[in-house]
C-alpha distance (Angstrom), angle and dihedral (degrees) to the residues before:
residue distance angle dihedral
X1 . . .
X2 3.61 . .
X3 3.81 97.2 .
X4 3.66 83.4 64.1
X5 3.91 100.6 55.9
X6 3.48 88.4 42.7
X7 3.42 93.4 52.9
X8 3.32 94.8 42.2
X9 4.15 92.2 47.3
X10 3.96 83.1 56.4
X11 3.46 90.2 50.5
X12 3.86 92.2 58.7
X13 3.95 88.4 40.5
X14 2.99 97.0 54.2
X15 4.16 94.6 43.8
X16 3.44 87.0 48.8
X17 3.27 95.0 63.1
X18 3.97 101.8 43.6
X19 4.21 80.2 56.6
X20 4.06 91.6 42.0
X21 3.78 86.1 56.4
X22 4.01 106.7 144.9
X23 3.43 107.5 167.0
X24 3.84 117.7 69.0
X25 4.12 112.1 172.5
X26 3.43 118.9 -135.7
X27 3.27 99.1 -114.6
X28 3.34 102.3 56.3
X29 4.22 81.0 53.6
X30 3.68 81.9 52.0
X31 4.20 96.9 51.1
X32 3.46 83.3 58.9
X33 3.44 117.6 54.8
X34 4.44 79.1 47.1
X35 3.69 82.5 58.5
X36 3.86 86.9 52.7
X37 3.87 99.1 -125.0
X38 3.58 134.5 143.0
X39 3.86 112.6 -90.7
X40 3.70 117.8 -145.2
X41 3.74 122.5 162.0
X42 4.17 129.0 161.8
X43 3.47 129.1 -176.7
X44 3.58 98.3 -4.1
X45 4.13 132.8 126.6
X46 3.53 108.7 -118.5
X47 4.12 107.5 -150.3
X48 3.41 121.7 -155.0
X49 3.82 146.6 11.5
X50 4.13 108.5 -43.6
X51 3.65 100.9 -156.7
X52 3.70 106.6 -170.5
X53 4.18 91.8 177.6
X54 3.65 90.3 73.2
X55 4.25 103.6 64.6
X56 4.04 117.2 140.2
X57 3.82 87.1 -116.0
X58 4.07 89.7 59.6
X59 4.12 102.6 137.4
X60 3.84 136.0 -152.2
X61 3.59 104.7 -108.8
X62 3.88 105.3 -178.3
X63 3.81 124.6 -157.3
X64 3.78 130.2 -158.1
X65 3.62 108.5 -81.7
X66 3.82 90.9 -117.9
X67 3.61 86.8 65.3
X68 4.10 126.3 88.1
X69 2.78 118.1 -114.0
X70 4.35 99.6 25.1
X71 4.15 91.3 -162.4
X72 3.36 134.0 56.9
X73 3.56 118.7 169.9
X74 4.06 113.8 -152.9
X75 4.12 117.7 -153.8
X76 3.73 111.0 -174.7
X77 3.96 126.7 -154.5
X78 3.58 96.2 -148.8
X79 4.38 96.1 177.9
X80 3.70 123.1 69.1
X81 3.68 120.5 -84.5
X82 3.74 122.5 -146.7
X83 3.66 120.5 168.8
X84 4.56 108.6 171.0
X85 3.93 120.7 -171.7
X86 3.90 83.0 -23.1
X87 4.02 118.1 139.1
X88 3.75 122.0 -141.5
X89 4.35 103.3 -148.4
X90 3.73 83.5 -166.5
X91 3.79 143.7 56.1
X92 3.72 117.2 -81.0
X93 3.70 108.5 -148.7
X94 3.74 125.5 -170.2
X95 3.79 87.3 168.7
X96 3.38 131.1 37.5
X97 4.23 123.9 177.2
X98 3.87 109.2 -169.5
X99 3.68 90.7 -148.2
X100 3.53 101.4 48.9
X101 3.83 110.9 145.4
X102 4.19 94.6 4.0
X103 3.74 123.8 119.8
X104 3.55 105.0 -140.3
X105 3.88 111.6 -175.6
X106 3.97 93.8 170.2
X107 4.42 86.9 63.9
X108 4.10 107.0 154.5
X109 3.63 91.5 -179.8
X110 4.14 91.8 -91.2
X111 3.57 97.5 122.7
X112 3.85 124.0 136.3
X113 4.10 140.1 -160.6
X114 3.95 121.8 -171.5
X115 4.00 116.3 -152.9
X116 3.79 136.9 179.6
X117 3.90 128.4 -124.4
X118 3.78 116.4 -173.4
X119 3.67 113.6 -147.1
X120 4.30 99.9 -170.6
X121 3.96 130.7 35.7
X122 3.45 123.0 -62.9
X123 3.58 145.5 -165.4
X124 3.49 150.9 -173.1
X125 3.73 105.7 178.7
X126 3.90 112.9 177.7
X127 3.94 99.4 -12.6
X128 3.58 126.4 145.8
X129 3.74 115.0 -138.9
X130 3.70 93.6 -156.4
X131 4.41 88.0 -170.4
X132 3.68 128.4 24.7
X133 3.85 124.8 -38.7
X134 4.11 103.1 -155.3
X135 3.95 106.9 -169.2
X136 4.08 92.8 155.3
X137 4.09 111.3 155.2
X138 3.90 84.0 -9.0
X139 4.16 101.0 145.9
X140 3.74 107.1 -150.9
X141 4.31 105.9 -164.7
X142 3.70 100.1 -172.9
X143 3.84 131.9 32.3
X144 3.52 132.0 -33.7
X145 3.40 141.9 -172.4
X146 3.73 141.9 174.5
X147 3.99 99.5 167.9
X148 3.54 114.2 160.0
X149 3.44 101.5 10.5
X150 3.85 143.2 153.7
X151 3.53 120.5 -131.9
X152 3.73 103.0 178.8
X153 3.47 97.7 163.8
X154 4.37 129.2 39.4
X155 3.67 102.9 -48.9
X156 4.00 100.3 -152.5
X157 3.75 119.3 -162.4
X158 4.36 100.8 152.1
X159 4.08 106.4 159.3
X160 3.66 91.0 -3.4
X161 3.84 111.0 164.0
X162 3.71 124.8 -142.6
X163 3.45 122.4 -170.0
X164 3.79 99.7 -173.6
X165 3.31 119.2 23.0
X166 3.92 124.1 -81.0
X167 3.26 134.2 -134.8
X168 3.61 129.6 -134.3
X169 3.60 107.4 161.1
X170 3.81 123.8 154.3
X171 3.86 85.3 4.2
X172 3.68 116.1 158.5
X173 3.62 119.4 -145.9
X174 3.85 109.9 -172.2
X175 4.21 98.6 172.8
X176 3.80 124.3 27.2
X177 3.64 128.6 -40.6
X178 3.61 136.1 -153.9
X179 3.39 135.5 -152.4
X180 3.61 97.0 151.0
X181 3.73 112.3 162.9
X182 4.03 97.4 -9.9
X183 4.29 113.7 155.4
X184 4.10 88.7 -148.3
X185 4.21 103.8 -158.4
X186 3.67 114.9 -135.8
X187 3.42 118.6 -66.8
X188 3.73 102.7 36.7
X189 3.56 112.2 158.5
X190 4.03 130.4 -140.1
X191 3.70 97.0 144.6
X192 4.07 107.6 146.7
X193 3.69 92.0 5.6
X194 3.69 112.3 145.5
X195 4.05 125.7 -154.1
X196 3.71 119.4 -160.8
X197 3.88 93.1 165.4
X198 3.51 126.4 49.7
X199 3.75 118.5 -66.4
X200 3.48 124.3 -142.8
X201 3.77 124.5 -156.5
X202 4.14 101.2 143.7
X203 3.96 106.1 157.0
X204 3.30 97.5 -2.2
X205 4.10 122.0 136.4
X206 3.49 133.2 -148.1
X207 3.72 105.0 -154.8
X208 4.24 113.3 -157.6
X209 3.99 121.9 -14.9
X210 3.75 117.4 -14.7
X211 3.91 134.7 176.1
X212 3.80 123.0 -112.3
X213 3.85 94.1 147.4
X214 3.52 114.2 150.1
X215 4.23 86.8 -7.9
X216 4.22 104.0 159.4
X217 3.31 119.5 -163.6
X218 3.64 114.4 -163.7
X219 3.60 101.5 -177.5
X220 3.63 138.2 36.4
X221 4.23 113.7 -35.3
X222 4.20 115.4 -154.0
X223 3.62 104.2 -166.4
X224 3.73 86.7 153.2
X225 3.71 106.1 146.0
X226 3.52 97.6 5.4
X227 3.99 128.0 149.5
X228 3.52 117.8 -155.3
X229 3.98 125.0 179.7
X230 3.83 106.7 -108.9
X231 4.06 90.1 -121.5
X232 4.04 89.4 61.0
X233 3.93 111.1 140.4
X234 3.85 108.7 -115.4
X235 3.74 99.5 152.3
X236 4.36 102.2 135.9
X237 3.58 93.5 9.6
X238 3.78 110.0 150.7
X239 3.88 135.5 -175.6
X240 3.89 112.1 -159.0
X241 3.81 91.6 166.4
X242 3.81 135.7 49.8
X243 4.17 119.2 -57.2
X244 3.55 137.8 -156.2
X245 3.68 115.9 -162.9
X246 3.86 99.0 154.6
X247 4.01 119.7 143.7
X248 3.97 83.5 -3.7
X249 4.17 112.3 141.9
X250 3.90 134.0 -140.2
X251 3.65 110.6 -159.1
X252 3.85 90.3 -23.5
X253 3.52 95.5 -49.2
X254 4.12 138.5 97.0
X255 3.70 117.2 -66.8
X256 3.54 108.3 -111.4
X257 3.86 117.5 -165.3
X258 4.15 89.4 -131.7
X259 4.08 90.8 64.2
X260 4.10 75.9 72.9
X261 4.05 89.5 59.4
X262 3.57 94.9 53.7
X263 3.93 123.5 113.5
């Protein structure tokens, strides 16, 4: 008789433990978005680079040899993603350039970049990326959302393209952040985000209403060149660093520092 509970106390041990599972590698993340299934993780630990440029779909896409740099090879996650209270112990790269901080004098016009398109919804709901999350000229056509997040390295999202709009609320960005050039589509929400770094939102245009309610930036804002819609929600907003609002537009018209006052 007590063979059988303690075989039967193993079984639940061991059970337990396949269903307590808390690390997931990142490759394993990365088999199965090639496999084309849904990915849904929460509170797990995921180990190790997840390098999202590298898919077995990745395509040639050529550019004019004029042009720098002349390839561009596309992968595209084409299953939903949805990561919840998971963190990610290594960078998550969208975009990866080979070259990136080299000096190459000998160039013959070879050089390469590798980007990420996402094809279904996808979500990172309060992750912590504890390295840098590169997004640059990723083009995300369904939902998106990063609410509640932890970026605790540079969070990277040049040229990114959002087809709905994404939410960032109650994001925290601990190192730099970049915007740089983003059309946001209306709706986009930073409400209760908070950036310690620098933030980075040069060019970029919020098209129709978007949320800055309560937004803090703690280190130094570049607006510069920035269009917002004139029904934007700034209500809370606060800049405890330096700011850089010069040529920037509200509703097609000159920034003026008392559009910040208004509730």
């Amino acid at each position: 008789m007590k063979n059988v509970v303690y075989a039967f106390l193993l079984i639940i041990i061991v059970s337990g433990g396949v269903a307590a599972q808390t690390n997931v590698a990142a490759s394993e993340v990365m088999a199965q978005i090639n496999r084309g299934q849904a990915v849904s993780y929460k509170n797990v630990e995921i180990t190790g680079d997840l390098n999202l440029t590298q898919l077995n779909n990745k395509q040639l896409k050529e550019q004019p040899e004029e042009m720098q740099p002349n390839k561009v090879f596309i992968s595209t996650v084409t299953a939903p993603l949805n990561f919840t209270n998971c963190t990610f112990t290594g960078k998550v790269l969208a975009y990866f350039n080979p070259d990136q901080g080299r000096i190459n004098l000998n160039n013959n016009g070879d050089s390469e970049v590798y980007s990420t398109n996402f094809a279904k919804e996808v979500r990172f709901n309060n992750c912590t990326f504890q390295q840098d999350a590169i997004f640059k000229y990723s083009e995300f056509k369904q939902e998106v959302s990063f609410a509640g997040s932890h970026f605790n390295d540079e969070a990277f999202f040049k040229y990114t393209k959002f087809a709905q709009a994404p939410d960032f609320g109650r994001v925290k960005f601990t190192d730099n952040a970049v915007f740089k050039y983003v059309h946001f589509p209306a709706g986009t929400n930073f409400s209760q985000a908070v950036f310690t770094g620098d933030a980075d939102f040069k060019y970029a245009k919020f098209w129709g209403q978007s949320n800055l309610e309560r937004t803090q930036f703690n280190g130094f804002a570049n607006f510069k060149y920035t269009e917002f819609s004139d029904d934007v929600k700034v209500q809370g907003l606060a800049f405890n660093g330096g700011k850089d609002f010069k040529y920037t537009q509200i509703g097609g018209k000159k920034f003026n520092d008392a559009f910040l006052e208004k509730k």
